[in-house]
C-alpha positions as CSV (number, residue, x, y, z in Angstrom):
1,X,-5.4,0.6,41.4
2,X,-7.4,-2.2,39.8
3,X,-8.0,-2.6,36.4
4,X,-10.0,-4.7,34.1
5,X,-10.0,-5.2,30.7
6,X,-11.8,-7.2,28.2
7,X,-11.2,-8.2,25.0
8,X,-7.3,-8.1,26.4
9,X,-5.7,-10.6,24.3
10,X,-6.7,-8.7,20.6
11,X,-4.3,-6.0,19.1
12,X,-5.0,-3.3,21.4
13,X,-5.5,-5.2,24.2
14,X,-2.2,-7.0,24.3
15,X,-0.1,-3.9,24.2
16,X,-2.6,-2.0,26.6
17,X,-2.1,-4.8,29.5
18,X,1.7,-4.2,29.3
19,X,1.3,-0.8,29.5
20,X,-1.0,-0.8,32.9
21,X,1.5,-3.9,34.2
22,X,4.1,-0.8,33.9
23,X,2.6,1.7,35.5
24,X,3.9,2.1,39.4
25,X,0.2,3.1,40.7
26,X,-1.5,0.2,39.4
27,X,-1.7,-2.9,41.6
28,X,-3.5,-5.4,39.4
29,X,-4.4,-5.9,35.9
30,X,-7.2,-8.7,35.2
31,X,-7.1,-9.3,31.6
32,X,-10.6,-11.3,30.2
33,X,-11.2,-12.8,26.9
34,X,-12.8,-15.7,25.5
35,X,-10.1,-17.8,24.4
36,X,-7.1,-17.2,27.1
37,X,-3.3,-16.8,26.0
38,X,-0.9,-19.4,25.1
39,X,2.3,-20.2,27.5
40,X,3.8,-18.0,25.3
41,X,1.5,-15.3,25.5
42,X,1.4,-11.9,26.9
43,X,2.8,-12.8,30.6
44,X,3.5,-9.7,33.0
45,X,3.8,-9.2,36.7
46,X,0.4,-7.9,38.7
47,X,-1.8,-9.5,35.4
48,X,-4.0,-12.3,35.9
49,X,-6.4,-13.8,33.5
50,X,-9.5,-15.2,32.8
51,X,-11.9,-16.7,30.3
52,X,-15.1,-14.6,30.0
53,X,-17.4,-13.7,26.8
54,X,-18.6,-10.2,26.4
55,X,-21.7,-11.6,24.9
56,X,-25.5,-12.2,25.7
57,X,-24.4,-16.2,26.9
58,X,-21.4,-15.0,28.9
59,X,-20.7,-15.1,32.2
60,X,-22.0,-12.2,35.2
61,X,-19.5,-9.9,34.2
62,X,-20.7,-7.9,37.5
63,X,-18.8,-10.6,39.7
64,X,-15.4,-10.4,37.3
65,X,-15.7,-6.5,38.1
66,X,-16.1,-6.6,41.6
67,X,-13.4,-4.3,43.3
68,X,-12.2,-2.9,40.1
69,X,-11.4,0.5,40.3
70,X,-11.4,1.1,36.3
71,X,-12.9,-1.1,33.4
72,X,-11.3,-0.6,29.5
73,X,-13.7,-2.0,27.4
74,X,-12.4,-3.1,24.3
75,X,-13.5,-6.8,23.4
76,X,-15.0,-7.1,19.5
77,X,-16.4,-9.0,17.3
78,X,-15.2,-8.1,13.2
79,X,-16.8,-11.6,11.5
80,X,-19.1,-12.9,10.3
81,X,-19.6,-9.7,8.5
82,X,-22.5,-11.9,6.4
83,X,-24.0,-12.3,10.1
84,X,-24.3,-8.8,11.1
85,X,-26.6,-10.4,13.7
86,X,-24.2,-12.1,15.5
87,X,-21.6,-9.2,15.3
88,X,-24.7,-7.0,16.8
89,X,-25.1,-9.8,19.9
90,X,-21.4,-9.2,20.7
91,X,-20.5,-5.5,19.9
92,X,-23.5,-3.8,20.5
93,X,-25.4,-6.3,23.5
94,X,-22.2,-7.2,24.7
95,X,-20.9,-3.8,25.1
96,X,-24.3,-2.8,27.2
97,X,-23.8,-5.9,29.4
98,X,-20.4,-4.3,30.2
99,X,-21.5,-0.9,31.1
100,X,-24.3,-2.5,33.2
101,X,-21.8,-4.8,34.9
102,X,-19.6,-1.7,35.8
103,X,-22.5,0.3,37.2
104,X,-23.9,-3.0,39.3
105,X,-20.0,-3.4,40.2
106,X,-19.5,0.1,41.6
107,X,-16.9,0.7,38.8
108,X,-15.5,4.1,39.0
109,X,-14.1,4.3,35.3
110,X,-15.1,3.3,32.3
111,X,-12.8,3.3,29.7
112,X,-14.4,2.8,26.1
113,X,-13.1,2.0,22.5
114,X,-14.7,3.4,20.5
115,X,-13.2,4.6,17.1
116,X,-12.8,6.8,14.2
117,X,-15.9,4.7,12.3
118,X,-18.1,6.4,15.2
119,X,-17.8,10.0,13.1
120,X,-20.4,10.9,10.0
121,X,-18.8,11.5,6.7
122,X,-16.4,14.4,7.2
123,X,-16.1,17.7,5.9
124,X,-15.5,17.8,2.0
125,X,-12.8,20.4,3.1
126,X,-10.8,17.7,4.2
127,X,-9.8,19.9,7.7
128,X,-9.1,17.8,10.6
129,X,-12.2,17.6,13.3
130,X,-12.4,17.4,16.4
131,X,-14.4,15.2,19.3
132,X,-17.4,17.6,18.7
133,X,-17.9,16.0,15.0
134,X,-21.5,14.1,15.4
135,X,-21.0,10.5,15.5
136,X,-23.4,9.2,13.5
137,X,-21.4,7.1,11.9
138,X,-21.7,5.6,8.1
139,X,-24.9,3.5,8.0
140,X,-24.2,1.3,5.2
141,X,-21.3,-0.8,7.3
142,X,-22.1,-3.1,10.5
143,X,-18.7,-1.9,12.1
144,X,-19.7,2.5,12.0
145,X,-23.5,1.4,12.9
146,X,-22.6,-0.6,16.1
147,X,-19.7,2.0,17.1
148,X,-22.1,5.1,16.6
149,X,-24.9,3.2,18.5
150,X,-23.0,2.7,21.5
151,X,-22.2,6.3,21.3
152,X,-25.6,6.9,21.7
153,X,-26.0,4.5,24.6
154,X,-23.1,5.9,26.3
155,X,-24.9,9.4,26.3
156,X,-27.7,8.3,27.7
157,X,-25.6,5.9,30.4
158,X,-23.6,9.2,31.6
159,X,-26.8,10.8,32.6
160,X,-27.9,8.1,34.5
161,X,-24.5,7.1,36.1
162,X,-23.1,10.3,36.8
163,X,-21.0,9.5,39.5
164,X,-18.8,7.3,37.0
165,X,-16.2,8.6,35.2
166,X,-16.6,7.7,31.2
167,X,-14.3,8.3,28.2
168,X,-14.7,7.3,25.0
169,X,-11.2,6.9,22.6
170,X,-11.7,7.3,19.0
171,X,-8.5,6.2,17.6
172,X,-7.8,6.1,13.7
173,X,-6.6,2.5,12.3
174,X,-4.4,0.9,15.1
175,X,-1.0,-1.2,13.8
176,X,1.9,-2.9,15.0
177,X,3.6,-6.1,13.7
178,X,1.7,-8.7,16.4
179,X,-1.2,-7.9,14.6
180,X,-0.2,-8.6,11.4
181,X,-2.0,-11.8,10.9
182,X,-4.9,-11.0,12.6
183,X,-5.5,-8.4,10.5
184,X,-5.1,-9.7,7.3
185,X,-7.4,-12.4,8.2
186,X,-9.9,-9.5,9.0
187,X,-9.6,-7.4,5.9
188,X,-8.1,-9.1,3.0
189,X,-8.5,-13.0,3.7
190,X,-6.9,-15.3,1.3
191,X,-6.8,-12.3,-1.3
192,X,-3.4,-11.1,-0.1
193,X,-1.0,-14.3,0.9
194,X,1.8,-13.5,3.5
195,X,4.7,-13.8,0.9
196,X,3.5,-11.4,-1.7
197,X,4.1,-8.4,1.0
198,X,7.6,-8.4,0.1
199,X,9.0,-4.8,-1.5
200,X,9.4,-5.2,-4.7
201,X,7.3,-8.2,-5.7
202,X,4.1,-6.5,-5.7
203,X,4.7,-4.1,-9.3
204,X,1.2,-1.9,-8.9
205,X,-0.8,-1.1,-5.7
206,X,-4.2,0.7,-6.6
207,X,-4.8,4.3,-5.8
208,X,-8.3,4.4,-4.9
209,X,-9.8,7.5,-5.7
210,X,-10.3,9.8,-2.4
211,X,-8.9,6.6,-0.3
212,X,-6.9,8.3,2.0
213,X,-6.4,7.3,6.1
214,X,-5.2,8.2,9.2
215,X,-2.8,5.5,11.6
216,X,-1.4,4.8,14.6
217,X,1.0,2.5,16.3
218,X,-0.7,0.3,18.6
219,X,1.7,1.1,21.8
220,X,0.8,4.7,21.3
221,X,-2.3,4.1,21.5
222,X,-2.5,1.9,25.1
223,X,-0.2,4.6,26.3
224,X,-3.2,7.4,25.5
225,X,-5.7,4.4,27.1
226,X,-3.5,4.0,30.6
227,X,-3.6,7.9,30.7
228,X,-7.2,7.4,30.3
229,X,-7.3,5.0,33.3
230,X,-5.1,7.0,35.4
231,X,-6.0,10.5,35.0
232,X,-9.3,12.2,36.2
233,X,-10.6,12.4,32.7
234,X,-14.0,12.2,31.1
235,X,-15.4,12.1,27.6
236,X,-13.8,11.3,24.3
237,X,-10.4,11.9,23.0
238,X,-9.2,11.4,19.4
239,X,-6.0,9.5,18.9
240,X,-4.0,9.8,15.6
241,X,-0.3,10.3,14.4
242,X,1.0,12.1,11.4
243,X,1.0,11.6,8.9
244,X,-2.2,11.3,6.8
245,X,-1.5,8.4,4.5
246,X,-3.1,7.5,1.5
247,X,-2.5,4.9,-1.7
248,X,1.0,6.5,-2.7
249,X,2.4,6.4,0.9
250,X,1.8,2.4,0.9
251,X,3.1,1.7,-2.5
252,X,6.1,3.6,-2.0
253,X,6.4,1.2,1.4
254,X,6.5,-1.9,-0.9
255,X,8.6,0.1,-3.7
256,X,5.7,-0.2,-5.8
257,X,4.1,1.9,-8.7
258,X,0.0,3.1,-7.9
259,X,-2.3,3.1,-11.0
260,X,-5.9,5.3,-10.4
261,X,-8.6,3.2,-9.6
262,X,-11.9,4.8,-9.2
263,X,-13.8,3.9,-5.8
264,X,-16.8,2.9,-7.9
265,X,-14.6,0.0,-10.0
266,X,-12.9,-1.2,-6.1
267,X,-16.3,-1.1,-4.5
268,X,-17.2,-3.5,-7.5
269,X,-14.2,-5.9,-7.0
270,X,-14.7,-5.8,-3.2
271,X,-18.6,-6.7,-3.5
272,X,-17.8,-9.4,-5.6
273,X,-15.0,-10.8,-3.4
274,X,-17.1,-10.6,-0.4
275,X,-20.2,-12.0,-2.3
276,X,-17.7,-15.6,-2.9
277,X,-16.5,-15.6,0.4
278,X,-13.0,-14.5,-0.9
279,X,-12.8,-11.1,0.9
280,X,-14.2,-10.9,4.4
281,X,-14.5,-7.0,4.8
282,X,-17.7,-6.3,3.3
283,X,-17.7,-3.5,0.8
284,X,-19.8,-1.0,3.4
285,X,-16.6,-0.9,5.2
286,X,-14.9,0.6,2.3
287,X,-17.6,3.0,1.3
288,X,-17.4,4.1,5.6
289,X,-13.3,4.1,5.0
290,X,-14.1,6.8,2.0
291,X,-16.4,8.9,4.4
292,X,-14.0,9.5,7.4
293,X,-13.4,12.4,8.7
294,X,-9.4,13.0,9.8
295,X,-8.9,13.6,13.3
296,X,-7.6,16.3,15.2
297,X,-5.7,14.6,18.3
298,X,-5.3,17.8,20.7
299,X,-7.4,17.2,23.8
300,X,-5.5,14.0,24.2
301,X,-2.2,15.8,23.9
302,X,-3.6,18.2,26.2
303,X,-5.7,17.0,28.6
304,X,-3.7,12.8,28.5
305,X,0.0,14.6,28.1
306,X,0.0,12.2,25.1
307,X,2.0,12.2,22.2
308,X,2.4,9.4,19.8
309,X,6.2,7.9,19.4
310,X,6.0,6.5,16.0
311,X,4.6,8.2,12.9
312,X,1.6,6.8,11.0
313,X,4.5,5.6,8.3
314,X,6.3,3.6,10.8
315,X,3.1,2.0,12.3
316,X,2.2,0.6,8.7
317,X,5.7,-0.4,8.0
318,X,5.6,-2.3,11.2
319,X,2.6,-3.9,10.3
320,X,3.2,-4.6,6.8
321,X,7.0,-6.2,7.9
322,X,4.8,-8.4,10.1
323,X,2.7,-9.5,7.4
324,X,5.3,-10.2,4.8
325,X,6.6,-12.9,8.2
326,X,3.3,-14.0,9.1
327,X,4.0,-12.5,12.9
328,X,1.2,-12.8,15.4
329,X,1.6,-13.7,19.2
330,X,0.6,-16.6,21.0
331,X,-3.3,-15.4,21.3
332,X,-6.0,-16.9,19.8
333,X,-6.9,-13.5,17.8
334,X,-3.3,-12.6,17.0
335,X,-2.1,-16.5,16.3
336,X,0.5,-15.9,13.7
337,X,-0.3,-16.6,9.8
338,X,0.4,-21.1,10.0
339,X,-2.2,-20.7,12.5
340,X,-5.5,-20.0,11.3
341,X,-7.9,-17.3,13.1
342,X,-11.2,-16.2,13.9
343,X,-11.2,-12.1,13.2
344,X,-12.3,-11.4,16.6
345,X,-10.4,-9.4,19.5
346,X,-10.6,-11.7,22.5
């Protein structure tokens, strides 16, 4: 089998072309992005790369395709979030040029990321959901809008292209420690220096009211997307390990005390953060983050035979030991903290 994958050198990306490279029935693994891999990048037998942007400027992605028996989509665009134009170009045209591209290719699998940020606001019961929650997503962030507008498109697309096999993976927050850096530079900026994420130096986290989250260690998660690939599966499948986490399970990480915060007074700080240029997640996200619905994960335990290794606590400490060392990998998008970065997978 012949796989493709964009956005391959980003957090999910990197671990999901070492999981296909491992996999005895696939034969090749052609991992694009728009900035290639350092010498000391992700290098595996069977996986070739090259330089191709998802976007409206890129390259025919049809050609890149050609003979591929299976296409993971996962390339995107977090920044400028003060430019939700250009994020739209990326995520939301770019994403349509790849599904074209597979159909024009004769792609027989299209494997999508999509995400938890897909879902409308969740029940006020708090019970988990399951892939039949709408996803309509939370209209006041650019990341929910472009992930509940592609599930839209893809609706439409299966109708059209039923003789191609498409699934959709809705995972919650994916973590590991390679994507420490990139991550920060995402969410927090210059807000939250490397060195502070030691235990004990930080003495209060804040316990946003109602802030609470689901997680999951990046490997997991490419192990549910190479099922994915490699069994006859269609439609979406949520991806989440226990346990739910919230404010308390973080501080108690970095042996710190929480102190109540209401979600009106962090919205505040985060607006005005984001306002200076200080924070780059734009306080939408948060409000989206607050809306969430948690995720029941059993049609990918059933249907995949996936089960997630790690706990949602061991994927955050992972990723939190990886901040407090500035650990990224030699990737443009997951260049470790002395490095600079550019919040976008691929």
């Amino acid at each position: 089998m012949r796989v493709v994958v964009t956005g391959a050198t980003g957090n999910a990306g990197t671990s999901l072309v070492r999981a296909l490279a491992g996999e005895p029935s696939v034969s090749d693994v052609l991992g694009l992005a728009r900035r290639l891999p350092g010498p000391a990048g992700p290098r595996a037998a069977g996986v070739r790369w090259a330089a191709a942007d998802v976007g409206p400027h890129g390259p025919d992605l049809a050609a890149l395709f050609d003979g591929a028996d299976a296409v993971v989509h996962l390339a995107w665009k977090f920044q400028p979030t003060h430019d939700p134009v250009e994020t739209w170009e990326t995520n939301v045209l770019g994403s349509i040029r790849v599904f074209e591209a597979c159909a024009r290719a004769g792609v027989r699998a299209l494997v999508h990321a999509s995400s938890v940020g897909a879902y409308s606001p969740g029940p006020h019961t708090d019970l988990p959901v399951d892939e039949t929650w709408p996803t309509h997503g939370w209209p006041g962030a650019a990341y929910t809008r472009e992930k509940a507008y592609l599930e839209r498109y893809l609706d439409g697309y299966q109708l059209t292209h039923p003789q191609m096999r498409v699934v959709r993976m809705r995972p919650a927050f994916l973590f590991k420690a390679a994507s420490a850096a990139e991550q920060r530079r995402i969410l927090a900026g210059p807000l939250l220096p490397w060195w502070l994420i030691r235990p004990g130096l930080i003495p209060v986290v804040p316990a946003v009211t109602g802030l609470r989250f689901q997680a999951l260690d990046t490997d997991d998660a490419a192990r549910a997307y190479a099922a994915a690939v490699l069994r006859p599966v269609t439609g979406p499948f949520n991806l989440v390990a226990d346990p739910v986490l919230d404010t308390a399970a973080v501080a108690g990480l970095l042996r710190a005390r929480t102190v109540q915060v209401s979600s009106g007074a962090a919205r505040a700080v985060l607006a005005a953060g984001w306002r200076m240029h200080l924070a780059p997640a734009d306080p939408g996200l948060l409000d989206a983050v607050l809306r969430m619905p948690l995720l029941d994960a059993g049609r990918a335990r059933t249907e995949l035979g996936w089960e997630p290794a790690r706990t949602a606590t061991d994927a955050v400490a992972a990723f939190l030991d990886g901040l407090r060392h500035g650990t990224g990998m030699d990737t443009p998008p997951l260049a470790g903290s002395g490095a600079g970065g550019a919040g976008r997978r691929g």
